[in-house]
C-alpha positions as YAML, in Angstrom:
chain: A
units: angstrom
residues:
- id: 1
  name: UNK
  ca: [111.61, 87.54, 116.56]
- id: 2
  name: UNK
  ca: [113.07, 87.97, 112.97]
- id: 3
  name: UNK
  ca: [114.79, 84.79, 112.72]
- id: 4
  name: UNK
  ca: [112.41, 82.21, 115.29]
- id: 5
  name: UNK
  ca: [114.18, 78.69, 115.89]
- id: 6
  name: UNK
  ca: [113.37, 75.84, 113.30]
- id: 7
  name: UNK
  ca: [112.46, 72.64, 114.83]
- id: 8
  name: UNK
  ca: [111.62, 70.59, 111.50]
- id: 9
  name: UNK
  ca: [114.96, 68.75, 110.43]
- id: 10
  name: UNK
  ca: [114.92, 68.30, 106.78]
- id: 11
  name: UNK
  ca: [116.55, 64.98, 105.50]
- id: 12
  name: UNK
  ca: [116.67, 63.87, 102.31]
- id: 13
  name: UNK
  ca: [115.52, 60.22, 101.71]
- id: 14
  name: UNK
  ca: [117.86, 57.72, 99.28]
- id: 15
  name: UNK
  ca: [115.38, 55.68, 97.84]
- id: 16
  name: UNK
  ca: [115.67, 53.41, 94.52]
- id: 17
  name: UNK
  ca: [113.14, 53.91, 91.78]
- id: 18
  name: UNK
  ca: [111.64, 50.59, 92.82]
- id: 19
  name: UNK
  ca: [110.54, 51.71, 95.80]
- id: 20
  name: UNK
  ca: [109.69, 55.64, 94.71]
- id: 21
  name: UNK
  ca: [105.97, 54.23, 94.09]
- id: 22
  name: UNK
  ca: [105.61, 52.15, 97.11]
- id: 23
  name: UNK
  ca: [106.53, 55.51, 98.93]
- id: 24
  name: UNK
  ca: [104.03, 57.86, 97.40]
- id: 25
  name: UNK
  ca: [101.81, 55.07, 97.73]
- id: 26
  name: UNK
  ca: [101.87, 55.30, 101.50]
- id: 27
  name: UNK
  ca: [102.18, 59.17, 101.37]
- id: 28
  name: UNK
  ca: [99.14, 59.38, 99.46]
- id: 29
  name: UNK
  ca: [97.19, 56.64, 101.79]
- id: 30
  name: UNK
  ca: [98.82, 58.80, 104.78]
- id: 31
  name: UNK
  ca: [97.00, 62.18, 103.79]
- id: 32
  name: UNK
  ca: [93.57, 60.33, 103.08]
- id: 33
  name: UNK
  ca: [93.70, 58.68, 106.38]
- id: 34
  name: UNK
  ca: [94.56, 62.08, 108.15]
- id: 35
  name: UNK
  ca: [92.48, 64.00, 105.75]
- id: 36
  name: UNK
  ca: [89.46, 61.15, 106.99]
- id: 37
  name: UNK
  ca: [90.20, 62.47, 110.32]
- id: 38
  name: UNK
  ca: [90.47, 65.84, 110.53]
- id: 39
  name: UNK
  ca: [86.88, 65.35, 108.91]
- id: 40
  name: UNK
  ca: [85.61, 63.43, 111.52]
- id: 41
  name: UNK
  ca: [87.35, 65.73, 114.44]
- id: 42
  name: UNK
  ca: [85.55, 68.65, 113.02]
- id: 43
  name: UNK
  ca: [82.36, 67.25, 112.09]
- id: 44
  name: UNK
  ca: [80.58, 69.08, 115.23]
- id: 45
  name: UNK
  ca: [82.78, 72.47, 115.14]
- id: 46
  name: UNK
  ca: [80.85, 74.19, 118.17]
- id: 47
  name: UNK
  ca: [82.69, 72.02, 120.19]
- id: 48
  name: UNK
  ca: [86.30, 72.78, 119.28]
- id: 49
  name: UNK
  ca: [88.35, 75.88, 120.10]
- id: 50
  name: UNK
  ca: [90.38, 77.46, 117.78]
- id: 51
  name: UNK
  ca: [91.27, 80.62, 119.68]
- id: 52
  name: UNK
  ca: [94.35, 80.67, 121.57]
- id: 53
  name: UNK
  ca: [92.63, 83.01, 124.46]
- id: 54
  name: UNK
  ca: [89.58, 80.48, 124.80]
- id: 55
  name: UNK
  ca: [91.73, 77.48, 125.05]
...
């Protein structure tokens, strides 16, 4: 498939300059909290499957 559906809508977020901090605040507390996770998830990796035909 050359051109495969997109199923991410893209909008663009109006937001003053007194709250541009307070947002990359919680963006950056967002990917520590997932990053945290993903950690934790993998921290025994013989138990996960990452192959498509296995799972």
């Amino acid at each position: 498939m050359e051109n495969p559906p997109r199923r991410t809508v893209i909008i663009k977020l109006d937001v003053s300059s007194d709250d541009a901090e307070a947002l990359h605040q919680t963006k950056d507390q967002f990917l520590a909290c997932a990053n945290r996770t993903s950690d934790w998830a993998w921290r025994r990796d013989e138990y996960c499957i990452t192959s498509k035909n296995k799972a």
